[in-house]
KOLZASE-40898 format. One record per residue (C-alpha): x, y, z. Coordinates in steps of 0.5 Angstrom, whole numbers, plus 500, padded with zeros to 3 digits. Layout:
REM KOLZASE-40898
{site {X; Y; Z}}
...
REM end
This chain:
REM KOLZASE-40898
{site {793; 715; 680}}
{site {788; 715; 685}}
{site {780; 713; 683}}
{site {774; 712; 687}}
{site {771; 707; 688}}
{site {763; 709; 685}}
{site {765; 708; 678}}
{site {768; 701; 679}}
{site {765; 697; 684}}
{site {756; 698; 681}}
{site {759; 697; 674}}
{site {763; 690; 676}}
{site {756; 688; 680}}
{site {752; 690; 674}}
{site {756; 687; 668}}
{site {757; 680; 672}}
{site {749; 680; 672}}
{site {748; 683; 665}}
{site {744; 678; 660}}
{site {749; 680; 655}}
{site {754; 676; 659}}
{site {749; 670; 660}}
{site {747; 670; 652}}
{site {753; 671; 649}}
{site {753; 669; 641}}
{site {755; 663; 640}}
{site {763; 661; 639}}
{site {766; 655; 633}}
{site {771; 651; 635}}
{site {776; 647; 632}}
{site {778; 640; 634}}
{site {786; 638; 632}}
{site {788; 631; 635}}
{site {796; 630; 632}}
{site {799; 622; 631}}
{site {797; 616; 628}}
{site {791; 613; 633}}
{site {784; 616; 629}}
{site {780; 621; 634}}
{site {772; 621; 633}}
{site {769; 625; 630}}
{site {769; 632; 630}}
{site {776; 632; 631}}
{site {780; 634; 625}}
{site {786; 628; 624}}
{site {793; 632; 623}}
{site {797; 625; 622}}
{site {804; 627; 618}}
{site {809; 630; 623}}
{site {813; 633; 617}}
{site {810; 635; 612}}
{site {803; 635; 615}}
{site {797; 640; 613}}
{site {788; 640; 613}}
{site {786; 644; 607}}
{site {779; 645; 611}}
{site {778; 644; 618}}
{site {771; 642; 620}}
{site {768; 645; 627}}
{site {764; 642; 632}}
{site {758; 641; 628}}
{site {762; 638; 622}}
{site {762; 644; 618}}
{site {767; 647; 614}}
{site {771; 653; 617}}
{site {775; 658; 612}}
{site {782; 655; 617}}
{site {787; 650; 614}}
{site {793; 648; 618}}
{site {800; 645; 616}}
{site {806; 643; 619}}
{site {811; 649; 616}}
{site {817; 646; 621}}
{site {818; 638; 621}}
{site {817; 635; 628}}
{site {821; 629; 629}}
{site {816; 624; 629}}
{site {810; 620; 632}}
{site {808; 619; 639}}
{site {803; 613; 643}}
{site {805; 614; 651}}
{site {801; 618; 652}}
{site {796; 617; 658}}
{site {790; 612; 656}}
{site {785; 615; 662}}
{site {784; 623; 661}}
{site {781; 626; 667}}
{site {774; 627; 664}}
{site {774; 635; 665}}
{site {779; 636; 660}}
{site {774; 633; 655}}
{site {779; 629; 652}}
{site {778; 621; 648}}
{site {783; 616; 650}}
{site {784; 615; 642}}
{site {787; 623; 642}}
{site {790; 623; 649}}
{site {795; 618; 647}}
{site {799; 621; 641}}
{site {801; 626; 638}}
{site {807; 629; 635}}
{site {814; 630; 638}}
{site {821; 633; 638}}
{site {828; 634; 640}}
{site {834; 637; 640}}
{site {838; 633; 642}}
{site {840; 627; 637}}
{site {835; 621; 637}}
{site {833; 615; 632}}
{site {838; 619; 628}}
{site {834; 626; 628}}
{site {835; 633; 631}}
{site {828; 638; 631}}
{site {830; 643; 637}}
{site {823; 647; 634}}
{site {817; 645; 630}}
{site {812; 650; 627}}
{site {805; 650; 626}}
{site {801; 655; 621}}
{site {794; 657; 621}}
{site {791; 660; 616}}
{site {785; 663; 613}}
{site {784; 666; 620}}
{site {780; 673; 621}}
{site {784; 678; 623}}
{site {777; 682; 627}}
{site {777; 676; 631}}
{site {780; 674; 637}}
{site {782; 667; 636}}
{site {784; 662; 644}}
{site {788; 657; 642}}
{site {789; 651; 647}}
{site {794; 645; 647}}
{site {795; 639; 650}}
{site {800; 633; 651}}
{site {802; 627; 655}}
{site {807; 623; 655}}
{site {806; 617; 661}}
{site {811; 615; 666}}
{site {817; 620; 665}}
{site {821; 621; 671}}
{site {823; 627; 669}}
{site {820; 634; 666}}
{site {818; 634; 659}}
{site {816; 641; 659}}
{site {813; 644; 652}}
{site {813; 652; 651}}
{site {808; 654; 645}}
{site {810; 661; 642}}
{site {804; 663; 639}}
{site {806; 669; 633}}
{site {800; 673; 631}}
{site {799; 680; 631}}
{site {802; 680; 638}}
{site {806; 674; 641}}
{site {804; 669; 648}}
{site {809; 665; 651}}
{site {805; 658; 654}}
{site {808; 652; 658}}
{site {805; 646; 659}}
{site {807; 640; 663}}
{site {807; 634; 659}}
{site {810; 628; 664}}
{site {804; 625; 666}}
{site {799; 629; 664}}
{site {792; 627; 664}}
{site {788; 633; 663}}
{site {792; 640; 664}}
{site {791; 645; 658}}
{site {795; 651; 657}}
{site {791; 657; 654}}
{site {792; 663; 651}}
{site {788; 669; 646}}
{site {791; 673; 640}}
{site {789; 675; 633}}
{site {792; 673; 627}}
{site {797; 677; 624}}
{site {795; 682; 618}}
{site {796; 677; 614}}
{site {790; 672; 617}}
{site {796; 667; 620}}
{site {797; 665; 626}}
{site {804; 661; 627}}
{site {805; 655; 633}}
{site {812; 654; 634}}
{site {813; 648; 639}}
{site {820; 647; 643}}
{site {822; 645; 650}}
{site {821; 649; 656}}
{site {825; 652; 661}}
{site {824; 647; 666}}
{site {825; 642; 662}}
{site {831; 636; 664}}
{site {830; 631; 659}}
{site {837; 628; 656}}
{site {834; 629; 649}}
{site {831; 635; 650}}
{site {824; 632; 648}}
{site {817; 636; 647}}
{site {810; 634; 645}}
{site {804; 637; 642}}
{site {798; 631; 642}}
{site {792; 636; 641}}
{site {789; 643; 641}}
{site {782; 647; 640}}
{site {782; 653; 637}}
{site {775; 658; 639}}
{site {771; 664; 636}}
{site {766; 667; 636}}
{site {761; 666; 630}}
{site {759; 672; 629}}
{site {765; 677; 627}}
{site {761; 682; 629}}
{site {760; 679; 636}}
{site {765; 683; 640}}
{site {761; 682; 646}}
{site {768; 682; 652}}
{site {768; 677; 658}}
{site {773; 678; 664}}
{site {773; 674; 669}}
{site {778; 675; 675}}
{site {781; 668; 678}}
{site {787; 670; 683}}
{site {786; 674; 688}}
{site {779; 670; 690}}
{site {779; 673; 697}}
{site {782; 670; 703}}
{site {788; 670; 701}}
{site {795; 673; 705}}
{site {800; 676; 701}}
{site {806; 679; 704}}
{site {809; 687; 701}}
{site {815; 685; 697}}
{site {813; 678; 693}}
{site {812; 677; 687}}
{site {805; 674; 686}}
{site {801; 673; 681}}
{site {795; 676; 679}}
{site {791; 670; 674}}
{site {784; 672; 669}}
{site {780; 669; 664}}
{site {778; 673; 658}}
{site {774; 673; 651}}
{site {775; 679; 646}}
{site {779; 682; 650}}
{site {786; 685; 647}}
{site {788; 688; 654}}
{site {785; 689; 660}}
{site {788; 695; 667}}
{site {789; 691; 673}}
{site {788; 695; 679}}
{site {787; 694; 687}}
{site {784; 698; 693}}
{site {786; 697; 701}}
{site {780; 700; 704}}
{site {774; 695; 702}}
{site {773; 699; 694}}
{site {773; 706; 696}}
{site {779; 707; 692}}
{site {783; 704; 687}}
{site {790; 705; 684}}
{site {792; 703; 678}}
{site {797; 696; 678}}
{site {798; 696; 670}}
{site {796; 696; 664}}
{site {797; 689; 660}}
{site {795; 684; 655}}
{site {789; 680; 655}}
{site {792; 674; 652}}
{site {797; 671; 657}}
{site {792; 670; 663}}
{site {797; 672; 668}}
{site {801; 679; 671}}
{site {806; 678; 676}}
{site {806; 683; 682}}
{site {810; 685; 686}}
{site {805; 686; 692}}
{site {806; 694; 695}}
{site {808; 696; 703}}
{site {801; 696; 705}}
{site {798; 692; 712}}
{site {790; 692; 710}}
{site {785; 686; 711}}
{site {780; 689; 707}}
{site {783; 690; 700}}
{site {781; 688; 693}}
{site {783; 687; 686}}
{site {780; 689; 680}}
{site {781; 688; 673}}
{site {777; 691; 667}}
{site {777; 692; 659}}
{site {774; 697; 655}}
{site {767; 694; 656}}
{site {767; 689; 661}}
{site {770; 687; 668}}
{site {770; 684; 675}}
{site {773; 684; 682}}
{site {775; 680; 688}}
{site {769; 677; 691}}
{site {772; 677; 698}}
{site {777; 681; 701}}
{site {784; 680; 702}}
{site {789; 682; 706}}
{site {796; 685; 704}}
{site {801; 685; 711}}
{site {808; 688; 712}}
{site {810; 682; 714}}
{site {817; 678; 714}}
{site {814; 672; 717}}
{site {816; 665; 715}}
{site {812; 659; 716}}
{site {817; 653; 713}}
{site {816; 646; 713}}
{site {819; 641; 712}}
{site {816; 633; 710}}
{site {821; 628; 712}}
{site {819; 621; 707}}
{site {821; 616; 702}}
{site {817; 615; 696}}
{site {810; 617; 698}}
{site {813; 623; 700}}
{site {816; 624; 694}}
{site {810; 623; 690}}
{site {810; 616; 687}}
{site {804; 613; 685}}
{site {801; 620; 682}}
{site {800; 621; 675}}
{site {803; 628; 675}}
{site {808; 631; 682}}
{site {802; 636; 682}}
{site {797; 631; 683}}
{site {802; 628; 689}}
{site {800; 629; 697}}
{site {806; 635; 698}}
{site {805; 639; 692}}
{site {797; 639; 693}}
{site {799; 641; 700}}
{site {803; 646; 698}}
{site {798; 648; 692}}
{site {792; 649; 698}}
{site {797; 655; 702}}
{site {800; 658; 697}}
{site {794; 663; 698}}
{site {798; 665; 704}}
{site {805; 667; 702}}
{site {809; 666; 708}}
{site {808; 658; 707}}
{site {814; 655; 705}}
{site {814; 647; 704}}
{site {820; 643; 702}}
{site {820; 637; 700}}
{site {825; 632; 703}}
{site {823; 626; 701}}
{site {826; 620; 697}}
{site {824; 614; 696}}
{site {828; 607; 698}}
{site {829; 610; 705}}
{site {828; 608; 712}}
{site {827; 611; 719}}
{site {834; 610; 720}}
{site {836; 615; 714}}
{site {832; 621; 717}}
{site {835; 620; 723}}
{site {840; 626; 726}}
{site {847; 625; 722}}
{site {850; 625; 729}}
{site {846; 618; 731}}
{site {850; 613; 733}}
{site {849; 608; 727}}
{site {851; 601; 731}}
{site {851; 598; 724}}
{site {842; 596; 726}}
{site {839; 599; 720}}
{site {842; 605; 716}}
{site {846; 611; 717}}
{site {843; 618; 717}}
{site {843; 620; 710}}
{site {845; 628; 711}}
{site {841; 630; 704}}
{site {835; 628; 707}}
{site {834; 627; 715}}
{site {833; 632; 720}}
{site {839; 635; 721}}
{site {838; 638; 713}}
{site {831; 640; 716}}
{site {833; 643; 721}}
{site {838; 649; 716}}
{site {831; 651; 714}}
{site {829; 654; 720}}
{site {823; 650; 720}}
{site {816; 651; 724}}
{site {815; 644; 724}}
{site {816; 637; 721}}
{site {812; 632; 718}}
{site {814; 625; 717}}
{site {811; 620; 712}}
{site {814; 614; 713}}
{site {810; 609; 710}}
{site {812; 601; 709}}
{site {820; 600; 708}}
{site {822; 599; 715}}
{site {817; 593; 715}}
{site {820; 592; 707}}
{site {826; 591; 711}}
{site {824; 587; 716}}
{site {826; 592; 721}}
{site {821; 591; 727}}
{site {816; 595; 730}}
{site {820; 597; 737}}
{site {827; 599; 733}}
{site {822; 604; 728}}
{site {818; 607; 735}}
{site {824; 609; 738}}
{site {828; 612; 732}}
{site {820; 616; 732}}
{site {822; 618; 738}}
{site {828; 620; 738}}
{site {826; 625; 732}}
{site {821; 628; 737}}
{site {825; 629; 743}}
{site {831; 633; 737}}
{site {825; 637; 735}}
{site {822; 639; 741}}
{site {829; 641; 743}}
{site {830; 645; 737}}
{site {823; 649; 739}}
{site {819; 645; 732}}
{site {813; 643; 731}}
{site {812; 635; 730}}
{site {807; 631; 726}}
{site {807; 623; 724}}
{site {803; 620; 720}}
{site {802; 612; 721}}
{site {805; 607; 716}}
{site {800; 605; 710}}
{site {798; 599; 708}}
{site {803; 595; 702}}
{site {800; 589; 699}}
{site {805; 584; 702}}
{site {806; 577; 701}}
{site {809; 575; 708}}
{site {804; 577; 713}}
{site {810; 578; 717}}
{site {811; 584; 714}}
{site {804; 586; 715}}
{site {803; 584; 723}}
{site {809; 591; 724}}
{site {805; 594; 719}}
{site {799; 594; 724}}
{site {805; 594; 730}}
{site {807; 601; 728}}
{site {800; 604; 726}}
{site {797; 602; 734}}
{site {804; 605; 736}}
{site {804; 612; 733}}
{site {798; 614; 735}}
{site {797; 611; 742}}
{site {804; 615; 743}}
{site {804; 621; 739}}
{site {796; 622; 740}}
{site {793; 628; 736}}
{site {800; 629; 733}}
{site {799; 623; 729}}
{site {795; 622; 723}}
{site {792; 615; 721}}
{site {793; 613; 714}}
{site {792; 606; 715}}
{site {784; 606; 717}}
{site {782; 609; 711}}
{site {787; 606; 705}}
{site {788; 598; 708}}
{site {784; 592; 707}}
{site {782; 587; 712}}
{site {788; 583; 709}}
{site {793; 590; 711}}
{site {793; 591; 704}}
{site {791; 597; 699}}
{site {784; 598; 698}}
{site {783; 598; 691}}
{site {781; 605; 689}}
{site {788; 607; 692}}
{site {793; 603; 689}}
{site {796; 606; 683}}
{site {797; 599; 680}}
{site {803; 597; 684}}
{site {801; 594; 690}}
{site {806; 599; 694}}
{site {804; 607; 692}}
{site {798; 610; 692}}
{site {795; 614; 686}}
{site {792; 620; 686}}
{site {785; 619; 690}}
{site {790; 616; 696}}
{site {794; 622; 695}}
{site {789; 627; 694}}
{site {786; 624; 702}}
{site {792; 624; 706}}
{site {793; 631; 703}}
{site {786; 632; 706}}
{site {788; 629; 712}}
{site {793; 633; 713}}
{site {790; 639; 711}}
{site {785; 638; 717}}
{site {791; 636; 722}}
{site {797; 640; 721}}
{site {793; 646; 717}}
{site {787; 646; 721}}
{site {789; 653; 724}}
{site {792; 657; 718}}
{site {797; 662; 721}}
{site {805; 663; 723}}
{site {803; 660; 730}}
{site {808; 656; 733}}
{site {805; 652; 738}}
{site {810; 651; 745}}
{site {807; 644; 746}}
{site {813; 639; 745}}
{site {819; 646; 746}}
{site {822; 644; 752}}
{site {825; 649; 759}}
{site {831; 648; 762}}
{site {831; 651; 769}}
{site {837; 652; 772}}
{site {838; 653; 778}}
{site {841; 658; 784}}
{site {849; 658; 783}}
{site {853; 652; 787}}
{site {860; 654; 790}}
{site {864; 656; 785}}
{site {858; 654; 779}}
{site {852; 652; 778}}
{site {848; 646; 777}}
{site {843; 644; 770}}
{site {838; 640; 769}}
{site {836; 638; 762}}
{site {833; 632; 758}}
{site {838; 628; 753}}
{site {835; 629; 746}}
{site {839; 622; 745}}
{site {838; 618; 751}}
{site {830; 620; 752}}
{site {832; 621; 760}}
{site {833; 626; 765}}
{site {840; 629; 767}}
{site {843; 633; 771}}
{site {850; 638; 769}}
{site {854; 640; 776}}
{site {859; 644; 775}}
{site {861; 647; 783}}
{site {867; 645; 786}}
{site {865; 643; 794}}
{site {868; 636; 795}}
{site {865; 630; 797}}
{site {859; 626; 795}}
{site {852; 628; 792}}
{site {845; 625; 794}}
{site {840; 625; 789}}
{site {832; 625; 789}}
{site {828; 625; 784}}
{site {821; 625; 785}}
{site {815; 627; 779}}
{site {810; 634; 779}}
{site {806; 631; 785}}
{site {813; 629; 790}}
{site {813; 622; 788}}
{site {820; 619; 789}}
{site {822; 616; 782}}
{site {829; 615; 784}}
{site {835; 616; 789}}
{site {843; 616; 787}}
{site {849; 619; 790}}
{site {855; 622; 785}}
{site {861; 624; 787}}
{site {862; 631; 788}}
{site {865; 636; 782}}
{site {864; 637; 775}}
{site {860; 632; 772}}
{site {853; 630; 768}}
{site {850; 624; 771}}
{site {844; 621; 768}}
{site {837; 621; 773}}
{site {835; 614; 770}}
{site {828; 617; 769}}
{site {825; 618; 762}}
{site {823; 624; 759}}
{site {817; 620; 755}}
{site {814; 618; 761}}
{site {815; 625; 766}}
{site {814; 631; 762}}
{site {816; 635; 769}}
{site {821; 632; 775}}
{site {824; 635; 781}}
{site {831; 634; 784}}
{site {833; 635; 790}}
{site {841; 636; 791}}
{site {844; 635; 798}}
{site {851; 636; 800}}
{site {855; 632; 807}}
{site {855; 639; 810}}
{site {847; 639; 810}}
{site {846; 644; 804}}
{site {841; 643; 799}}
{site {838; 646; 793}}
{site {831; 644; 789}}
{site {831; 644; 781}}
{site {825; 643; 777}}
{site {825; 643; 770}}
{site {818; 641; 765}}
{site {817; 638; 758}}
{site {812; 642; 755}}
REM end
C-alpha cells in the first residue's frame, strides 16, 4: 500500500530533533564478567560454570537491583585465552575480557555440554530489557562462533564471532517472560568448524530504563545510510537500533520520500531485516523505519537499479593476503576491503590467498616449471582467478620469494608474465610492492628493496608502495605495524594497505573496466589461400606473427616501432607457421610488420597493446 510522504518525512526530522529524545530518563545497567580473574567494580563476578548464581546484582553505581542470575544448564568449565588488550570502544577491562565460561559438544577433558543456560530473574515484565555479550578466545585458527538464544516474551537469536575477538558485542532487546525471567541459552553457531565444537560466554550487560514508567522510544536507522547501490533481486539487509520499541514497520520510497510503500512489519529486537531489493531503477530512494512513537529515515538518497552487473575481484596472495597478523579476519586488509564495497551489491571480492606461497604458485597452471621455484598451484593461481570472470586482479606478494631467496630478476618476470595473462584476458591488473620482514640476512632484504624499486618503476600507477610507509631504515617493520612476529603486519598494517588500496584500485567506484592493459590483435587482409595474424605471446612476453597462406618461397620481414623505426629484419620460409619477431611487448606497446613476397607483393600489419 501506497502513502504520501507529508505524514512521514516532518515527523522523522521533528523527533530526531525533539528534547525528549536528548533527555531521555535515565537507563540502569548491569555488568556480569564470567570466570575465575576478578573484574573491577561495578561488574558482578559470576565465577561457577556449573552451579553458578548472584542473588542480587548491583548496577553501575553499586546499587542493588531486583535481578538474580544463575547457571540452570552447566557450562563445561573456565576459560583465560581471551584477548588481554580489548579495543577501548567495547569498554571492557583486560581482567573481564580474558575469561569466561566455555562449552562443547564434542568430548573434551572427559565433558560434554553441547548447550548452557543462564536464568534472569526478578525482571519487570513492563520493561524492555538489552542484553549484550561478549566473548574471546585469542589465536584460534578456526571459527568459534557462539549463538545466544534469548527466551522471554518473545525469542532473538545473536551470533557472536569469538576467534580472536577484541571488542565486537552482539545486541539484542526483549521483555521478560510472564513470569519476570528471561532465559540465556549458549550453544555453537552455525558457522562454527571447531572439532570439539567450542562456544564461549566471557561477558554481558543488561540495560534498562530506571523509570518503568519512561517508555520514551528510540529508533535509530543504521543500514541504508545513503550512497549505497543495491541491485533488484538480492537480499540486503536493512539494520537499526531501538529502546523501547517491541516492533518497528519498514518502508521505502523510489522518488526522494513523496511516496512510501510499506517493506514489513518485524520485531525490534533482532536489529536486522533482511530484504529482497524490489524491480526498480532510482537514484533518489529512501528507507525509513517507525514504531508507534518514534522514527527515522536514510539521511542520504540511495540507489536502487535493475542491474546484473558483476564486479569480481580476485586477490592473488600468501599470508598477508590471508589475513595473518589480524586480531579477527574482519580486521585483515581483504575482508575490510570487501566490507567497505558491500554498500555496492555488485562488488564481489574472492580471496585466494594463502599463506607459504611464492610467486611461483600463482603463477598460470600451464607455465612451464623448469624445476626454478615452484609449480603453480592450481587452487590459488591465476588460472583459478580466472573461472570467476574477474574485472581485475590483485596481487599482494609480500616477502616469501625473498624468505626463499629467490631473486629479484626471477620475481619480476613472473610479475610480468602474470600481467601480459591478464591483459590477454581483458583484466584489470594491480600489484602491490614487497613489504618489509625483519630478516637477519641482509641478503634477504637488498631483494626485498630489489623488487619494491622494481614494481613500481615498471607497473607505475598499477603498483602500490607498501614498502615506504611499513619499513624501517633496517628494511624491517616499524614497530607500530608488526603483529609481534616480525613477519605479518597487525591490524593498523592491515588497516592502511586497505586504505591504500581503497585510494588506488577503488578510487573510481563502479563497474568500470578500463581497456588500458587489453590487448588488440589486428589481422590482416587475407593471403593466398589464408591469412596472416599478428599477436603478442602472453608467454614469451614478445611479438609473433601467425601465417597461414600457402604461396612458396621465402618471406622477409621488417619490423618497425609506431614511429616506422626498424626494430628488426628476418626471412621465414614460405607456408604455414608462427615465427617470433624478437621484439618485446613490454618495451613496444605498437609495431608494424611489413611482409614481402619474392613475386613483389607485400602486405602491412599493425597491431597495439593498449
Amino acid at each position: 500500500m501506497w502513502f504520501k510522504a507529508f505524514f512521514w518525512v516532518p515527523f522523522f526530522f521533528a523527533w530526531i530533533l525533539s528534547p525528549v529524545h536528548a533527555q531521555m530518563g535515565a537507563r540502569d545497567t548491569l555488568l556480569l564478567d564470567l570466570g575465575a580473574i576478578d573484574g573491577p567494580a561495578p561488574w558482578n563476578q559470576l565465577k561457577d560454570p556449573v552451579m553458578g548464581q548472584i542473588t542480587q546484582l548491583l548496577n553501575q553505581n553499586g546499587e542493588p537491583s531486583s535481578v538474580a542470575v544463575l547457571v540452570s544448564n552447566a557450562f563445561s568449565n573456565v576459560y583465560s585465552v581471551g584477548t588481554t588488550t580489548p579495543l577501548a570502544a567495547a569498554g571492557l577491562p583486560s581482567t573481564v575480557s580474558v575469561d569466561g565460561f566455555y562449552g562443547n559438544d564434542i568430548s573434551f577433558e572427559g565433558k560434554i555440554e553441547p548447550d548452557a543456560e543462564l536464568v534472569f530473574e526478578g525482571l519487570d515484565v513492563q520493561r524492555l530489557y538489552t542484553f549484550s555479550f561478549f566473548a574471546s578466545r585469542m589465536q584460534a585458527m578456526d571459527s568459534r562462533q557462539t549463538a545466544y538464544r534469548l527466551i522471554g516474551a518473545t525469542e532473538i537469536n545473536l551470533y557472536l564471532e569469538v576467534s580472536n575477538n577484541e571488542g565486537e558485542w552482539v545486541t539484542g532487546n526483549l521483555r521478560p517472560s510472564p513470569d519476570g525471567t528471561i532465559k540465556v541459552r549458549v550453544q555453537k553457531g552455525p558457522a562454527n568448524n571447531n572439532f570439539n565444537g567450542f562456544y564461549y560466554l566471557g561477558a554481558m550487560r543488561i540495560s534498562y530504563q530506571r523509570d518503568a514508567n519512561d517508555n520514551t522510544q528510540i529508533v535509530e536507522l543504521k543500514q541504508p545510510s545513503g550512497g549505497e547501490y543495491w541491485q533488484s533481486g538480492k537480499t540486503l539487509p536493512i539494520r537499526w537500533t531501538s529502546v523501547n520499541v517491541d516492533s518497528v514497520t519498514l518502508s521505502y520510497s523510489l522518488n526522494e520520500g513523496n511516496d512510501w510503500q510499506t517493506i514489513a512489519k518485524v520485531a525490534a529486537g533482532p536489529g536486522s531485516y533482511l530484504w529482497k531489493v524490489v524491480p526498480a531503477n532510482s537514484d533518489k530512494c529512501l528507507v525509513a523505519i517507525s514504531s508507534t512513537s518514534a522514527g527515522d529515515t536514510t539521511q542520504m538518497f540511495f540507489t536502487l537499479a535493475n542491474s546484473q552487473e558483476k564486479c569480481t575481484w580476485v586477490v592473488l596472495g600468501s599470508s598477508t593476503a590471508e589475513g595473518a597478523g589480524a586480531s579477527i579476519q574482519d580486521s585483515a586488509w581483504v575482508d575490510r576491503t570487501a566490507s567497505t564495497l558491500s554498500d555496492d551489491s555488485r562488488y564481489q571480492i574472492i580471496n585466494l590467498g594463502r599463506g607459504g606461497i611464492t610467486s611461483f604458485h600463482i603463477m598460470p597452471s600451464d607455465f612451464v616449471f623448469t624445476g626454478l621455484g615452484f609449480p603453480p598451484d592450481a587452487t590459488l593461481n591465476i588460472s583459478k582467478a580466472f573461472t570467476f570472470n574477474p574485472a581485475g586482479i590483485i596481487v599482494n606478494m609480500p616477502s616469501n620469494d625473498a624468505a626463499n631467496y629467490l631473486t629479484a630478476a626471477d620475481q619480476m618476470a613472473n610479475f610480468k608474465w602474470l600481467q601480459n595473462v591478464a591483459r590477454l584476458a581483458g583484466v584489470q591488473f594491480w600489484i602491490t610492492t614487497s613489504q618489509p620482514r625483519n630478516f637477519a640476512d641482509t641478503a634477504q632484504i637488498a631483494i626485498q628493496r630489489q623488487v619494491k624499486d622494481a614494481i613500481l618503476d615498471h607497473f607505475g600507477d598499477r603498483a602500490i608502495d607498501l614498502w615506504s610507509p611499513l619499513a624501517d631504515a633496517r628494511g624491517w617493520i616499524l614497530s607500530e605495524y608488526d603483529s609481534g612476529d616480525g613477519v605479518h603486519l597487525n591490524d593498523k598494517g592491515h588497516r592502511l594497505i586497505h586504505n591504500l588500496i581503497m585510494a588506488s584500485v577503488f578510487a573510481q567506484r563502479g563497474c568500470v573496466v578500463t581497456t588500458e592493459q587489453s590487448p588488440e590483435t589486428e589481422v590482416a587482409e587475407a593471403v593466398p589461400n589464408g591469412s596472416a595474424v599478428l599477436k603478442a605471446n602472453g608467454r614469451s612476453q614478445a611479438w609473433e606473427l601467425t601465417h597461414s597462406g600457402t604461396k612458396s618461397g621465402p618471406i622477409a620481414l621488417e619490423v618497425k616501432n609506431e614511429k616506422g623505426g626498424m626494430l628488426n629484419s628476418l626471412i621465414v620460409a614460405g607456408g604455414k607457421n608462427t615465427w617470433p619477431l624478437g621484439v618485446s611487448t613490454e618495451e613496444h606497446k605498437t609495431i608494424e610488420v611489413v611482409v614481402r613476397w619474392e613475386d613483389g607483393s607485400q602486405l602491412l600489419l599493425r597491431a597495439s597493446l593498449k
